[in-house]
C-alpha positions in Angstrom: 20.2 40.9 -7.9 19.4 44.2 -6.3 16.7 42.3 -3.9 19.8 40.2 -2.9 21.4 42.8 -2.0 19.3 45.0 -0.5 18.4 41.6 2.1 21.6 41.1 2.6 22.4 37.9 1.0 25.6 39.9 -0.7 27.0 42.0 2.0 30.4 42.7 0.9 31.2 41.6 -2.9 28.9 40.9 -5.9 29.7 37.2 -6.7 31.4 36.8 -10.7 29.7 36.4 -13.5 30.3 33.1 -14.2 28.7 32.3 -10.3 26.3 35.2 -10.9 24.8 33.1 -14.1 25.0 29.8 -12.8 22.8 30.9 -9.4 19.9 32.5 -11.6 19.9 30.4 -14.0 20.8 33.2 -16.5 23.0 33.5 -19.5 26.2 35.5 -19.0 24.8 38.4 -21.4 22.0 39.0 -19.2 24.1 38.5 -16.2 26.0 41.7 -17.8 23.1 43.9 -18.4 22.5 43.7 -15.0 25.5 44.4 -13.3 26.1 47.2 -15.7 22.5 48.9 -14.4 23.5 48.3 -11.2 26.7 50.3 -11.6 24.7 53.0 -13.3 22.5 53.3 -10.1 25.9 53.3 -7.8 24.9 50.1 -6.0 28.2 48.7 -6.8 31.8 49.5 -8.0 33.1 49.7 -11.1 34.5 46.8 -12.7 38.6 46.3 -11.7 41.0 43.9 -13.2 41.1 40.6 -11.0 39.0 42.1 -8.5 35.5 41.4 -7.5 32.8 44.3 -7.7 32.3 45.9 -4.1 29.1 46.4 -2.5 28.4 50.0 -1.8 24.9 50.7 -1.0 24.0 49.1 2.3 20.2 49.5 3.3 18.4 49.6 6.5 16.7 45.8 5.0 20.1 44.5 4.7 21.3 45.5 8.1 18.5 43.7 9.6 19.2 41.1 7.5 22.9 40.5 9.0 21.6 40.4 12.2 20.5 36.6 11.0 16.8 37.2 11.5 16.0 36.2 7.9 14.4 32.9 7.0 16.3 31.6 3.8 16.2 28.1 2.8 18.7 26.2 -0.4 17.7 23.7 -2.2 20.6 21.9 -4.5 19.6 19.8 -7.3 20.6 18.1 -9.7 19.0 19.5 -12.7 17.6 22.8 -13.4 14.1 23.7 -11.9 12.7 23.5 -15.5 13.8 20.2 -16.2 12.1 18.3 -12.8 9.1 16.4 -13.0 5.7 17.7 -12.6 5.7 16.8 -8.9 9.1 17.6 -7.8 8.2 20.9 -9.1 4.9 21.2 -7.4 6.7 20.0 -4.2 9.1 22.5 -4.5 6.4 25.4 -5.3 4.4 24.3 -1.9 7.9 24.8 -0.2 8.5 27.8 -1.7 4.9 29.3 -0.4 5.1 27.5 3.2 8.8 29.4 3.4 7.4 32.6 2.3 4.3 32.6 4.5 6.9 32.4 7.3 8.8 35.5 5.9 11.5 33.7 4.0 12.5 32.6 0.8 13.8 29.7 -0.7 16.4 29.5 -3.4 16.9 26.7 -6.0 20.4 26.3 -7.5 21.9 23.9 -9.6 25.6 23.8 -10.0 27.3 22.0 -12.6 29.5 20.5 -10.0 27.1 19.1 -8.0 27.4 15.6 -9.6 31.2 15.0 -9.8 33.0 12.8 -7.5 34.8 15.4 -5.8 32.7 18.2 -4.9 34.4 19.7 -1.8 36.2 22.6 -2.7 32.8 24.2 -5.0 30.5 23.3 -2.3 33.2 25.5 0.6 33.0 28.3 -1.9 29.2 28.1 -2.8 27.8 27.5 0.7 30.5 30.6 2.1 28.7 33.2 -0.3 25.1 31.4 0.1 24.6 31.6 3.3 21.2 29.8 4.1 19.4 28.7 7.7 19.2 25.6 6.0 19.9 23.3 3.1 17.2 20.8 1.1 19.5 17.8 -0.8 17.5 16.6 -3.8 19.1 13.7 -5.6 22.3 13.8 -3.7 25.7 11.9 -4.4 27.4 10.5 -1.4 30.5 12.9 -1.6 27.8 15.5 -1.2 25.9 14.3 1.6 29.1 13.3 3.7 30.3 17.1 3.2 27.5 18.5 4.3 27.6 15.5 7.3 30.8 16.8 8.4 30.2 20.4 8.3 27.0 19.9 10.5 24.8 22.2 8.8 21.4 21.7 8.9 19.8 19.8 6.1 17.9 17.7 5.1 18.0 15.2 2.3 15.1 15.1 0.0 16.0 11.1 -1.2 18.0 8.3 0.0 20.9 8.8 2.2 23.7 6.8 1.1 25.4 4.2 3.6 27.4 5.9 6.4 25.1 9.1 6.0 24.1 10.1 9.4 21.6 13.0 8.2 17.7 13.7 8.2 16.2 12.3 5.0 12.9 12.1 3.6 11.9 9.9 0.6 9.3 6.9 -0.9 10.3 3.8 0.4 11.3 2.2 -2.7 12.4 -0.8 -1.3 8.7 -1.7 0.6 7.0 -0.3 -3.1 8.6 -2.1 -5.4 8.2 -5.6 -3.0 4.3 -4.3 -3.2 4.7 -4.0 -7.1 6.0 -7.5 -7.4 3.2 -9.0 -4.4 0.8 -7.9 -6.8 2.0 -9.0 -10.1 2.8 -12.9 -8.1 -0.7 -13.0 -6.9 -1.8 -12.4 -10.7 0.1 -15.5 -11.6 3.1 -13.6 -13.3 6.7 -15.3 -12.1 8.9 -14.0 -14.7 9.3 -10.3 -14.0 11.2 -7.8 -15.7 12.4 -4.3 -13.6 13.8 -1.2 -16.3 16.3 -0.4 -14.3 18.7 3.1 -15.1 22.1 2.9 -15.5 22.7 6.0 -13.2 23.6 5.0 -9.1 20.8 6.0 -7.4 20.2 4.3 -3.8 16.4 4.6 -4.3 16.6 2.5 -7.5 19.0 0.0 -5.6 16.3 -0.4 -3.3 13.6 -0.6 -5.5 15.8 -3.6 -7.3 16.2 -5.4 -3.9 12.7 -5.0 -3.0 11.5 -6.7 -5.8 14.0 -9.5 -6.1 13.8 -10.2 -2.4 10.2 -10.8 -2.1 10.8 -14.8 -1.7 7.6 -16.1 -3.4 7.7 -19.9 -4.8 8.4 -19.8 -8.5 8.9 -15.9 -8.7 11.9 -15.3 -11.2 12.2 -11.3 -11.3 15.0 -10.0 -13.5 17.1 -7.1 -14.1 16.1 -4.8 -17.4 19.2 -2.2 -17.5 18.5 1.0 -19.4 20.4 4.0 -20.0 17.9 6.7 -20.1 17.2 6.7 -23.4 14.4 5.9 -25.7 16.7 3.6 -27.8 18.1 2.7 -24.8 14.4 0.9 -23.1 13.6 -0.3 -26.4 17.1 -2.2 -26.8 16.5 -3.3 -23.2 12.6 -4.9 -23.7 13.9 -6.7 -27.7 16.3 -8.6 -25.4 14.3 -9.5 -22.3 11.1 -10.5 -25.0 13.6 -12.9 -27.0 15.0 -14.7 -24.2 13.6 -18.6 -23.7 11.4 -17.4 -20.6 10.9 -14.4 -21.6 8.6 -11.6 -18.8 5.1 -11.6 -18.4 5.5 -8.5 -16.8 7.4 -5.7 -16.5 8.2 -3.1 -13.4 9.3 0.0 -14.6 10.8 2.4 -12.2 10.6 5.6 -13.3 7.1 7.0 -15.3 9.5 8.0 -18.5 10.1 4.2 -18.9 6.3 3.2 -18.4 5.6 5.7 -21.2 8.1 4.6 -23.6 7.1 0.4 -22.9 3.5 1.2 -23.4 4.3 2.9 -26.8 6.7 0.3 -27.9 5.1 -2.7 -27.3 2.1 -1.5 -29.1 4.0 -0.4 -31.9 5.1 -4.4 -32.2 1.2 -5.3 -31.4 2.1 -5.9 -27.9 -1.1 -5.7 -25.9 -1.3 -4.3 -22.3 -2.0 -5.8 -20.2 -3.3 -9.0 -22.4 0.2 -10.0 -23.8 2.2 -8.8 -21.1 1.2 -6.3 -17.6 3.0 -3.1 -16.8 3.2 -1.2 -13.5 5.3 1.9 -13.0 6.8 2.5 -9.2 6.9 5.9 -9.6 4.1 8.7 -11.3 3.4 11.5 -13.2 0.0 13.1 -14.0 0.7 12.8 -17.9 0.6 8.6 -17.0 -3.0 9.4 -16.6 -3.5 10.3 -20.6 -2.0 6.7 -21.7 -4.1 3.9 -22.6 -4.9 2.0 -21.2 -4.2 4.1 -18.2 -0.3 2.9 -16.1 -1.0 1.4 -13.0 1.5 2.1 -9.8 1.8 4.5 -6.7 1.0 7.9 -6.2 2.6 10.7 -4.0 1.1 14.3 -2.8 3.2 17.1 -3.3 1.4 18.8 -0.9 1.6 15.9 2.1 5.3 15.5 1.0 5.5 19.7 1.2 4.7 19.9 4.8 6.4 16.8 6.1 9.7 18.5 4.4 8.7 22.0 6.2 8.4 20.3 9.8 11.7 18.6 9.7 13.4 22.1 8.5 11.6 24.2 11.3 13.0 21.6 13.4 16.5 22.0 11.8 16.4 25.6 12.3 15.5 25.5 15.7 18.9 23.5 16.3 17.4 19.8 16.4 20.0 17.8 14.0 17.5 14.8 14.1 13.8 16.2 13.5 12.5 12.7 14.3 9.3 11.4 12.3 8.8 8.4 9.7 11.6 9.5 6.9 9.2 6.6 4.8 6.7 8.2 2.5 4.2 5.0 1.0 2.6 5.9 -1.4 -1.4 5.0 -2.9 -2.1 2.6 -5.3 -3.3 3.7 -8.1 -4.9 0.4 -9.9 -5.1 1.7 -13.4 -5.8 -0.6 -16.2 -2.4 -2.3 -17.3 -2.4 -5.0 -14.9 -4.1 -8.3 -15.3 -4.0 -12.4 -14.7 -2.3 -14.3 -16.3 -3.6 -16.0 -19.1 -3.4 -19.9 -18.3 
């Protein structure tokens, strides 16, 4: 908190408490201990009733700061930065370095609000005390992206944009994967083909769904497996798919979390993979590497993801709303060992 202050990022008024926790990621206790230390050194007021604590140490570092010459970046998500995956969170930490090699810093915050269908007023308030040279959306709803759209700040969204979004985005093409996924599984001989899909309403998934079913091969039958991000919830799915009369020979799983749970529950029935039934998972995490046999699929590099994300924001800094470049990241195959022909 002092560093905040002494760049400038709090020029006038310490935010509340309640803001205070939620931006680090803090408990309110903590959050206390702080501001009460801070008081002791005379960096800000004392507490008043209704009234926010004033700022009243201004440093030579913060007055540079206002004069807009520091490079600060936001990124919004959806979940705490503990609770990504493995890659978003070495994506994010290749960010964080590239920003900071340029003299900046980038900030992750992740509101509670940033999921509900009306966002507006907590992003006017959150954006007006973090003021950033610009913004990185991760997993972004639609109300969220349009404000931001119609503000005309400079970000960039780190996903799909939703229909009617007119903003820089960067993401896998899901769509072009998932018809890959299901190329490969058809030229294997499977037709009936099962894809775990979540119940939440992601674009990417959408398109993962469409690419899959739209691939147009004689005699491919793909099929939808919904799930709602549970273990139970995967498990429920597969016992229904498995009893029907034409019943997969294969499944797509879309996220790695549902490849992991597949793998463990079909075995636990004597399932075999891939002998009874082949598995391929759109999406990866390194721990998909410890399974046996080993999930086959497509494969992204933080680090080639890192600095494609770092050229569109210099662009978006300089003042150029449309960076340009593929916003298409295809990923590698990664063959594995859960895919094979079907048996005649």
């Amino acid at each position: 908190m002092r560093l905040r202050i002494q760049g400038g990022e709090w020029k006038e008024f310490l935010p509340g408490e309640r803001r205070l926790a939620e931006l680090l990621q803090v408990g309110r206790d903590t959050v206390r201990l702080a501001v009460q230390q801070l008081e002791r050194e005379g960096t800000i007021s004392p507490a008043e009733a209704g009234s926010r604590r004033r700022i009243l140490v201004t440093t030579f570092a913060a007055r540079k700061s206002n004069a807009g010459k520091h490079l600060k970046i936001g990124l919004l998500a959806h979940r705490p930065l503990e609770q990504l995956s493995q890659p978003a969170l070495l994506e994010v930490d290749q960010i964080r370095r590239a920003i900071a090699g340029k003299g900046g810093s980038l900030e992750v915050f992740a509101p509670s609000w940033y999921e509900r269908r009306a966002p507006a007023k907590n992003l006017e308030a959150f954006v007006s005390e973090e003021t950033c040279s610009a913004w990185i959306l991760l997993r972004s709803s639609e109300p969220v992206q349009r404000w931001f759209m119609q503000k005309g700040l400079p970000c960039l969204i780190r996903g799909y944009p939703h229909e009617g979004i007119d903003l820089p985005h960067l993401d896998v093409d899901w769509e072009a994967t998932a018809r890959h996924a299901a190329g490969r599984l058809w030229r294997l001989g499977h037709q009936r083909v099962g894809i775990l899909v979540p119940t939440e309403s992601l674009r990417g998934i959408a398109a993962a769904v469409k690419g899959a079913l739209d691939l147009g091969e004689t005699g491919f039958q793909p099929f939808e497996i919904p799930e709602n991000g549970t273990v139970d919830g995967i498990a429920r799915g597969l016992a229904r798919a498995l009893q029907l009369r034409n019943p997969p020979t294969a499944l797509i799983a879309t996220r790695p979390r549902q490849a992991a749970t597949v793998l463990t529950w079909l075995g636990s029935r004597g399932i075999r993979v891939p002998a009874d039934i082949s598995l391929i998972s759109l999406a990866r995490e390194p721990f998909l590497e410890h399974l046996v046999p080993e999930v086959s699929g497509y494969d992204v590099d933080p680090d080639s993801v890192a600095k494609q994300v770092m050229r569109r924001l210099t662009s978006l800094i300089s003042g150029n709303p449309h960076p340009g470049g593929n916003s298409w990241i295809t990923p590698e195959v990664v063959k594995g060992a859960s895919v094979a022909a079907l048996k005649a």
